[in-house]
MARDOPA-597230 format. One record per residue: x, y, z of N, C-alpha, C in turn. Coordinates in Angstrom, 1 decimal, m for minus. Atoms other than C-alpha are relative to their C-alpha. Layout:
<pt><n_x>X</n_x><n_y>Y</n_y><n_z>Z</n_z><ca_x>X</ca_x><ca_y>Y</ca_y><ca_z>Z</ca_z><c_x>X</c_x><c_y>Y</c_y><c_z>Z</c_z></pt>
...
END
This chain:
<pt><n_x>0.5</n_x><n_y>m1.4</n_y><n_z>m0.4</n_z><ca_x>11.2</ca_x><ca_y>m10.7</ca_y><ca_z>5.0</ca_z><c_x>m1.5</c_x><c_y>m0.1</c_y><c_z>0.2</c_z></pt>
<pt><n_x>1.8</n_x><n_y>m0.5</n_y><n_z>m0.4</n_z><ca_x>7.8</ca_x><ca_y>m9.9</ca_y><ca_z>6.5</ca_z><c_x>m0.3</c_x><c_y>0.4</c_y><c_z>m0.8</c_z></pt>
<pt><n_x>0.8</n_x><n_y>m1.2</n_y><n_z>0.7</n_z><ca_x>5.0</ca_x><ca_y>m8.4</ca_y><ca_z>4.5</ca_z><c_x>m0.4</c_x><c_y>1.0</c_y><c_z>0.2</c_z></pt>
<pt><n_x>0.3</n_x><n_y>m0.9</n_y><n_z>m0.3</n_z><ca_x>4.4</ca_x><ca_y>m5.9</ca_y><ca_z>6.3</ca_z><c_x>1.7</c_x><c_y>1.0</c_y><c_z>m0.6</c_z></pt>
<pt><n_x>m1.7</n_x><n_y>m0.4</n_y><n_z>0.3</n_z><ca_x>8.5</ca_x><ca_y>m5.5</ca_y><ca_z>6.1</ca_z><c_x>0.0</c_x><c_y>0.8</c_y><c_z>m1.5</c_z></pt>
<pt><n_x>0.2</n_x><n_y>0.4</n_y><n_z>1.5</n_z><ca_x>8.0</ca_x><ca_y>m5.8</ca_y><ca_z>2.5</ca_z><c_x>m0.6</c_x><c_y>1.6</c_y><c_z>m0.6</c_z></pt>
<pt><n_x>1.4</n_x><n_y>m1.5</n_y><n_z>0.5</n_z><ca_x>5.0</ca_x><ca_y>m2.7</ca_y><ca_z>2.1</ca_z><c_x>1.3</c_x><c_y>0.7</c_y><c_z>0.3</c_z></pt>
<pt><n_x>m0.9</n_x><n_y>m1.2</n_y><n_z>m0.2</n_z><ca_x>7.6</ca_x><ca_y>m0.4</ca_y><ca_z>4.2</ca_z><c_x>0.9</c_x><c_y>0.1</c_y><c_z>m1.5</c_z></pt>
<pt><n_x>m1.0</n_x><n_y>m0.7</n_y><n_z>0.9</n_z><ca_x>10.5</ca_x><ca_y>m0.9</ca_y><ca_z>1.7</ca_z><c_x>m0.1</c_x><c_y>0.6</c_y><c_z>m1.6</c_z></pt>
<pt><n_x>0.3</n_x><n_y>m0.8</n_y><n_z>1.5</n_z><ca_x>8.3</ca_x><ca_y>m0.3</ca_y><ca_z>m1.7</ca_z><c_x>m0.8</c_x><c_y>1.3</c_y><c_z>0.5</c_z></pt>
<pt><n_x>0.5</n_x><n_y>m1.4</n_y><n_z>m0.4</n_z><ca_x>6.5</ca_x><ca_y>2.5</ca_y><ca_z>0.3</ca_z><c_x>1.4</c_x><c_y>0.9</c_y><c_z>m0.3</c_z></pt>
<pt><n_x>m0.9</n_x><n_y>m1.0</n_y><n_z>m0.2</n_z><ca_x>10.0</ca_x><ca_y>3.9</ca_y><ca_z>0.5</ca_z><c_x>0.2</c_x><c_y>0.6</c_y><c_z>m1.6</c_z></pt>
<pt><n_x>m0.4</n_x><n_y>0.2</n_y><n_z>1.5</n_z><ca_x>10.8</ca_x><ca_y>3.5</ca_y><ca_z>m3.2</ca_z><c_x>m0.4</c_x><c_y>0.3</c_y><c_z>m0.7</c_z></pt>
<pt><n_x>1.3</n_x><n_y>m0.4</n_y><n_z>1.2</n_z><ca_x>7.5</ca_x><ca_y>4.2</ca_y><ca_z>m4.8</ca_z><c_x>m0.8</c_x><c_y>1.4</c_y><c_z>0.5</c_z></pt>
<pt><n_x>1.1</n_x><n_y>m0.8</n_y><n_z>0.0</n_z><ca_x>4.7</ca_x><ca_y>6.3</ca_y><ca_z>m4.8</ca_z><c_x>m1.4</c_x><c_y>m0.4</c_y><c_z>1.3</c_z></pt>
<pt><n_x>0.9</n_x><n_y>0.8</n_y><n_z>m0.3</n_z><ca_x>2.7</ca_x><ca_y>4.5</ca_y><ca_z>m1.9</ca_z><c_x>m0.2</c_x><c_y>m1.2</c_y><c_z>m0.3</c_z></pt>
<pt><n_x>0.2</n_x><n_y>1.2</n_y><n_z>1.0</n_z><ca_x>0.8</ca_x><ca_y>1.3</ca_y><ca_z>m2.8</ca_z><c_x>m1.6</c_x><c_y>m0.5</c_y><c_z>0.1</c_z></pt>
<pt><n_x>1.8</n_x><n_y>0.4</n_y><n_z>0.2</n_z><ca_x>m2.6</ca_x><ca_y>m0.3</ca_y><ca_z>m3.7</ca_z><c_x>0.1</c_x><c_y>m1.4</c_y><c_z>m0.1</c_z></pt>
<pt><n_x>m0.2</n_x><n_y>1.4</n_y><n_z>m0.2</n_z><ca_x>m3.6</ca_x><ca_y>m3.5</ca_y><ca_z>m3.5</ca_z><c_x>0.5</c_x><c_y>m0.6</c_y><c_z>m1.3</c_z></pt>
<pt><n_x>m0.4</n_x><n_y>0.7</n_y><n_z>0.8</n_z><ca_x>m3.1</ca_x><ca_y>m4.5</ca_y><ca_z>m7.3</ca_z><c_x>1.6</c_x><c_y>m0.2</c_y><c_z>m0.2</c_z></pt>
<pt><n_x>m1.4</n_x><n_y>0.0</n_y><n_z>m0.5</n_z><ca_x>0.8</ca_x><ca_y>m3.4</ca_y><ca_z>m6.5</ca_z><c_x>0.3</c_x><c_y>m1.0</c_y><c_z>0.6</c_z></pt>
<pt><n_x>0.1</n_x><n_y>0.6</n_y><n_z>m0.9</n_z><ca_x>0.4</ca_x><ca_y>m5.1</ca_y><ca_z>m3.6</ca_z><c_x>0.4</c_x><c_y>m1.4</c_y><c_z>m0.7</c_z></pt>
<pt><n_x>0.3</n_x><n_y>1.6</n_y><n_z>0.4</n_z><ca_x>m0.5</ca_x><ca_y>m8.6</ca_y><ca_z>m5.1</ca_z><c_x>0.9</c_x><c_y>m0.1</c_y><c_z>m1.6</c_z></pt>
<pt><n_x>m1.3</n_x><n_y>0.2</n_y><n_z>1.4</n_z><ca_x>1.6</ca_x><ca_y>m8.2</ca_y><ca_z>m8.6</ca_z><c_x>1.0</c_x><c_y>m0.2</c_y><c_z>0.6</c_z></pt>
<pt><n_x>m1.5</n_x><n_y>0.0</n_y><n_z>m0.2</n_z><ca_x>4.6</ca_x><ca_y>m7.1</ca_y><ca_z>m7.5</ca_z><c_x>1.0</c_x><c_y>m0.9</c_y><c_z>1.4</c_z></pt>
<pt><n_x>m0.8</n_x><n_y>0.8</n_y><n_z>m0.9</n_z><ca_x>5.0</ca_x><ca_y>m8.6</ca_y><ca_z>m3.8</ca_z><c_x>m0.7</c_x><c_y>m1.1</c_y><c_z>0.2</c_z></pt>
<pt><n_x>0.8</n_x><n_y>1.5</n_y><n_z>0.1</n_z><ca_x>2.3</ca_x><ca_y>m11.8</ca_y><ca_z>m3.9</ca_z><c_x>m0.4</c_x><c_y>0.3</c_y><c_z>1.5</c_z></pt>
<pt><n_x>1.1</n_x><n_y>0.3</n_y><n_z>m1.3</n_z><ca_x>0.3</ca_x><ca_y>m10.1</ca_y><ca_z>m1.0</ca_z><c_x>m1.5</c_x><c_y>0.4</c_y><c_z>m0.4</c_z></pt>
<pt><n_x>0.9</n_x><n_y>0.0</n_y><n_z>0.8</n_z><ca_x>m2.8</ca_x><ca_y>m10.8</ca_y><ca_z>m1.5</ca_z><c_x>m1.3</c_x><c_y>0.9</c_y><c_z>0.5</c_z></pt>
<pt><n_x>0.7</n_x><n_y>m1.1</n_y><n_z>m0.5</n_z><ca_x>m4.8</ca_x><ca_y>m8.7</ca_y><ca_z>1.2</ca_z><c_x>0.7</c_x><c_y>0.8</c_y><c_z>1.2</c_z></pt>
<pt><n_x>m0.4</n_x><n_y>m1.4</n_y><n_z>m0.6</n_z><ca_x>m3.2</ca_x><ca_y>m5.4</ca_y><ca_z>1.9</ca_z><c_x>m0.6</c_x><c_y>0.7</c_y><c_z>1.2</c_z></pt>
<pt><n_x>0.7</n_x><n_y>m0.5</n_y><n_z>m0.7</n_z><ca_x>m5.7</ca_x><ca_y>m3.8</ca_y><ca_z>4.0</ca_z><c_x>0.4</c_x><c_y>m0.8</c_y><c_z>1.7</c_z></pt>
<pt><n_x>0.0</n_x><n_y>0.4</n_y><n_z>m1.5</n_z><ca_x>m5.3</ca_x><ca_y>m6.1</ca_y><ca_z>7.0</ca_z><c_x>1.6</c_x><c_y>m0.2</c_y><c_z>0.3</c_z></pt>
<pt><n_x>m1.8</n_x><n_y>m0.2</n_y><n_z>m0.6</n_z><ca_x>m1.0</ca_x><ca_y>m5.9</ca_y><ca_z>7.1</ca_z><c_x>0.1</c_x><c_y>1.5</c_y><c_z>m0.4</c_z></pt>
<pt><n_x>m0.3</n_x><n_y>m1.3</n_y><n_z>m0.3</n_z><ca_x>m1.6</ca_x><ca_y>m2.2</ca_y><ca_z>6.6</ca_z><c_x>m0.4</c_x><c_y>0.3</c_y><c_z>1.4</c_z></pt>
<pt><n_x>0.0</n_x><n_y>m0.2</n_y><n_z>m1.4</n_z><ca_x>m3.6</ca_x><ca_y>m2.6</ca_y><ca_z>9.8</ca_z><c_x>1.0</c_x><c_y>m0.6</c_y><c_z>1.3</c_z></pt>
<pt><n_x>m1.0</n_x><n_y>0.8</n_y><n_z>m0.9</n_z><ca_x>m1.2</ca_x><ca_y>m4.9</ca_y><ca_z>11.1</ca_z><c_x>1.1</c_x><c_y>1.1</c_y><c_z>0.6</c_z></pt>
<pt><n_x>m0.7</n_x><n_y>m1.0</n_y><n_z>m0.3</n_z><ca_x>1.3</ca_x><ca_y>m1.7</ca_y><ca_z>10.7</ca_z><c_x>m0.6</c_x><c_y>0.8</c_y><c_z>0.4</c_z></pt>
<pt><n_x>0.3</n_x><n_y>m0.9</n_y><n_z>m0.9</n_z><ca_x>m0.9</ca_x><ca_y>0.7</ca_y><ca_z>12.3</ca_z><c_x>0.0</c_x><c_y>m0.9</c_y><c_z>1.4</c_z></pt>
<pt><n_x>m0.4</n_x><n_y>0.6</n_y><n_z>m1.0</n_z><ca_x>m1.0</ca_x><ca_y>m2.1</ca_y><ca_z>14.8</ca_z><c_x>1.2</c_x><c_y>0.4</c_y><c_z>1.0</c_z></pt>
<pt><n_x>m1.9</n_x><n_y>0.2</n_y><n_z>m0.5</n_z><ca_x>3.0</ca_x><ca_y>m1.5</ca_y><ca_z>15.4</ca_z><c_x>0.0</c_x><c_y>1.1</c_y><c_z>0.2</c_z></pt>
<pt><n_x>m0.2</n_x><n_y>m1.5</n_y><n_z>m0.9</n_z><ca_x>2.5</ca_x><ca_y>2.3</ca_y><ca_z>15.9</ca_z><c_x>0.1</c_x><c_y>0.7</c_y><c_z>m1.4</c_z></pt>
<pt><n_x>m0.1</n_x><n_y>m1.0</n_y><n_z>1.8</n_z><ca_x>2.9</ca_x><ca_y>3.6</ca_y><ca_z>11.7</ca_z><c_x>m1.1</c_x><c_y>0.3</c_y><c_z>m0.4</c_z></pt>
<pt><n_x>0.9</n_x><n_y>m0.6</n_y><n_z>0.8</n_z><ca_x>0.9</ca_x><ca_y>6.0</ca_y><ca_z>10.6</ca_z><c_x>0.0</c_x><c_y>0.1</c_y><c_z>m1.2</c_z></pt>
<pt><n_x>0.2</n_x><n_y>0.6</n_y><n_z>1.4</n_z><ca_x>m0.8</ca_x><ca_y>5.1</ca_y><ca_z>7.5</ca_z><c_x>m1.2</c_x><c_y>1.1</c_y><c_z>m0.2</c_z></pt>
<pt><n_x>0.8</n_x><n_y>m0.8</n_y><n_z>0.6</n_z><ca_x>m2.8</ca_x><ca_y>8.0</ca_y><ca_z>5.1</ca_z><c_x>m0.6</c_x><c_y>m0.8</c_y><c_z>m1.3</c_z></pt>
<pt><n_x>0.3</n_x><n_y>0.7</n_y><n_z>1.0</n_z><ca_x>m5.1</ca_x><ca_y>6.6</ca_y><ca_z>3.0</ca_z><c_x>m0.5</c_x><c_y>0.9</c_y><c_z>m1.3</c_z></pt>
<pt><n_x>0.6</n_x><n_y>m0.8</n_y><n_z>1.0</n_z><ca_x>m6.4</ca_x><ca_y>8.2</ca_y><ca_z>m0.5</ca_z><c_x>m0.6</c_x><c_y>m1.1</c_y><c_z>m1.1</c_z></pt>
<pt><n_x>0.8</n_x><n_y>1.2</n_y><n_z>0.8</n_z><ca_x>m9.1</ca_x><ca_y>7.2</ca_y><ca_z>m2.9</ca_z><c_x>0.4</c_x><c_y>1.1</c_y><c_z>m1.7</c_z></pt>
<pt><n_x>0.0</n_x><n_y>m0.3</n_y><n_z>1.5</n_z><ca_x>m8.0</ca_x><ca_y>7.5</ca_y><ca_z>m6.7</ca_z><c_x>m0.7</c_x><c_y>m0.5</c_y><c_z>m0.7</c_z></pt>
<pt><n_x>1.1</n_x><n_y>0.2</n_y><n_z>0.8</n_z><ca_x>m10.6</ca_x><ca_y>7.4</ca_y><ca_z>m9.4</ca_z><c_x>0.5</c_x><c_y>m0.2</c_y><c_z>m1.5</c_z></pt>
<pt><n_x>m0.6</n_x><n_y>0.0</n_y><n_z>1.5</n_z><ca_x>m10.0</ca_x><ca_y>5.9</ca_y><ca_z>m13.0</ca_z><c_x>m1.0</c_x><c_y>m1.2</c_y><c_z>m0.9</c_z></pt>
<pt><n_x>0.8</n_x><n_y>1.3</n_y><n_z>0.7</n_z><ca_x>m11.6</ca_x><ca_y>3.3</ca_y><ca_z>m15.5</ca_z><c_x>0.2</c_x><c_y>m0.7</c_y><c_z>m0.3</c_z></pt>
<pt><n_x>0.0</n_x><n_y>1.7</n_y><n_z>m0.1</n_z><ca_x>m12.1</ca_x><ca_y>m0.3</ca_y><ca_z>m15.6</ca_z><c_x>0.4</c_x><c_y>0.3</c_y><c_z>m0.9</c_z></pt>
<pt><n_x>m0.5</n_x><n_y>m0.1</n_y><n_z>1.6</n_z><ca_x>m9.7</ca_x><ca_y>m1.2</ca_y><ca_z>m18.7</ca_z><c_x>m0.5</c_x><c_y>m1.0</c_y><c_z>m0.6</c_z></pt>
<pt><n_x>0.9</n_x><n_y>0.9</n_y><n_z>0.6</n_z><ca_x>m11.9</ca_x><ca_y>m4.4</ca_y><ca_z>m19.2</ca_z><c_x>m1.6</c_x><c_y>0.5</c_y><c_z>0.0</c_z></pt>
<pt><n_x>2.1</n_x><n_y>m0.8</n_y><n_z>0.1</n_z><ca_x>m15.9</ca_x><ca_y>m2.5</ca_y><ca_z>m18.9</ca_z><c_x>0.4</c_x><c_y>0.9</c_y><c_z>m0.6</c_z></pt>
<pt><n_x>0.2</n_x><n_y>m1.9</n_y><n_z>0.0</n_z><ca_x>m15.0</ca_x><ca_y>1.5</ca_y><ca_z>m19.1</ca_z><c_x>m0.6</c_x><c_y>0.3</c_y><c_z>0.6</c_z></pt>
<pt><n_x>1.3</n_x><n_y>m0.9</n_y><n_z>m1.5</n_z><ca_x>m17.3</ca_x><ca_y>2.0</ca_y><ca_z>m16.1</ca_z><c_x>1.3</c_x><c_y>0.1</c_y><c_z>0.8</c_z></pt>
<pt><n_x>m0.4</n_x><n_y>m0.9</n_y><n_z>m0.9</n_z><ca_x>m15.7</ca_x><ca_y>4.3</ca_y><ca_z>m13.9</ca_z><c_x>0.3</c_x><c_y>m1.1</c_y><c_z>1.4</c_z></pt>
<pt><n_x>m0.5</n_x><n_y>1.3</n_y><n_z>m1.5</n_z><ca_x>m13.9</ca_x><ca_y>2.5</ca_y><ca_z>m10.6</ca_z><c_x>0.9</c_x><c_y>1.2</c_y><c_z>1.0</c_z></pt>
<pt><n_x>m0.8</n_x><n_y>m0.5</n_y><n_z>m1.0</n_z><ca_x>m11.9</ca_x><ca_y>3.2</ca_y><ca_z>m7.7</ca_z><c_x>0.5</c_x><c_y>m0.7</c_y><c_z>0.5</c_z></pt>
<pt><n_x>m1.1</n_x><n_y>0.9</n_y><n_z>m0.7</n_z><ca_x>m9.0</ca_x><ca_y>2.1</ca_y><ca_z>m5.5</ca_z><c_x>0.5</c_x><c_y>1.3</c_y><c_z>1.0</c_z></pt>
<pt><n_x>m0.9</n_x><n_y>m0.6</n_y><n_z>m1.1</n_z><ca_x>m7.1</ca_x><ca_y>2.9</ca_y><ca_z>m2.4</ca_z><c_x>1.5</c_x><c_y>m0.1</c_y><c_z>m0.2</c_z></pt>
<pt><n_x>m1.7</n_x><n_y>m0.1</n_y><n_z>m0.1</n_z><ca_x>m3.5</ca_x><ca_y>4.1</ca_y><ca_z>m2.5</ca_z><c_x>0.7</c_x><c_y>0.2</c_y><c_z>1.8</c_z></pt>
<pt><n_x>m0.9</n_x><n_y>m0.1</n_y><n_z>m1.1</n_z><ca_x>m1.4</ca_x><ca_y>3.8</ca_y><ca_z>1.1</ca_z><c_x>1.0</c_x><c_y>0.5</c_y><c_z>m0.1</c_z></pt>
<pt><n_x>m1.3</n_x><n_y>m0.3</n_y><n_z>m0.3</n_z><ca_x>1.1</ca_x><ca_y>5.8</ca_y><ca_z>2.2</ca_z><c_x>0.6</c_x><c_y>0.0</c_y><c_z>1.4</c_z></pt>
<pt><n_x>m0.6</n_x><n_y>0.6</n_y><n_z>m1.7</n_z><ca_x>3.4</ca_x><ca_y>4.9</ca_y><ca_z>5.5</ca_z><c_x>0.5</c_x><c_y>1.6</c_y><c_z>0.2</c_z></pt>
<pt><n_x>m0.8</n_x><n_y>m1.6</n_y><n_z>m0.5</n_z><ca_x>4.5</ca_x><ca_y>8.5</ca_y><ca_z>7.4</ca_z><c_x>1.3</c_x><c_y>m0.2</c_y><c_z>m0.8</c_z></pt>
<pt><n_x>m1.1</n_x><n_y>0.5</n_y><n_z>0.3</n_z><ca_x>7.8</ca_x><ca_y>9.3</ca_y><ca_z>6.4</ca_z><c_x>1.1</c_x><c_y>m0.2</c_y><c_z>1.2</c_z></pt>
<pt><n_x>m1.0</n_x><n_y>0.1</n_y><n_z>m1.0</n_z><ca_x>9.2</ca_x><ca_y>9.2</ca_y><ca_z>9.8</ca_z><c_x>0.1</c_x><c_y>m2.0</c_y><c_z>0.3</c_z></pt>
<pt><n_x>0.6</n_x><n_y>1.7</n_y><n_z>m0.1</n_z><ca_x>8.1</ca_x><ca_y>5.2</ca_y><ca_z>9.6</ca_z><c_x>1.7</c_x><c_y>m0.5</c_y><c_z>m1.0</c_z></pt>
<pt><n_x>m0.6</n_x><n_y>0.6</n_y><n_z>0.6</n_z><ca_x>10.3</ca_x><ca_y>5.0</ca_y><ca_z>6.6</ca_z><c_x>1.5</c_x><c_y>0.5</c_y><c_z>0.1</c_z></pt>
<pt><n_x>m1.5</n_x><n_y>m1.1</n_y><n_z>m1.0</n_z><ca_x>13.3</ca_x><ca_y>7.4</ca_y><ca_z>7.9</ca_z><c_x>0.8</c_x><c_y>m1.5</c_y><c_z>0.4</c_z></pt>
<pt><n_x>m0.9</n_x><n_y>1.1</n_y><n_z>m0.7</n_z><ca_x>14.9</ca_x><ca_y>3.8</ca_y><ca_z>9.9</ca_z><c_x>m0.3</c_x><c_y>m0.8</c_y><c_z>m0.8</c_z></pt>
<pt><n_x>m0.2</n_x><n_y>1.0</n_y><n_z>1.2</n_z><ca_x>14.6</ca_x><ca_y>1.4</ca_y><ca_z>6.7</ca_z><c_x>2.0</c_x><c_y>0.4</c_y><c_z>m0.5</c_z></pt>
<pt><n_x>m1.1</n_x><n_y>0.0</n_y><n_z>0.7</n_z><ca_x>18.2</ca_x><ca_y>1.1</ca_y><ca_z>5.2</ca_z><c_x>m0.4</c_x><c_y>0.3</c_y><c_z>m1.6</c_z></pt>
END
């Protein structure tokens, strides 16, 4: 299965995804450029910035969450 393949079917399943998702759970290691790969293919992708803190410093951080339209995920089985 593709990686991009891959994002669609935990986008369906989950909550979106971020890159530490990303690289834990499916072994991809940079998200950002097979998200664009999928805007490449015609899927509209919303991005949002969530704010929380480093659990190794405690200084304050941030990350991106993706979410695929849901008409994208509508033709997944």
């Amino acid at each position: 299965m593709k990686q991009t393949e891959q994002i669609l079917f935990w986008c369906k399943n989950h909550k979106g995804i971020t890159s530490a998702e990303a690289f834990y759970n499916l072994g991809i290691a940079h998200l950002p450029r097979r998200i664009a790969d999928l805007e490449e293919c015609g899927h509209q992708v919303i991005r949002t910035t969530e704010h929380g803190t480093n659990a190794h410093t405690g200084a304050p951080t941030h990350w991106t969450r993706y979410f695929v339209s849901q008409t994208a995920l509508e033709g997944l089985l």
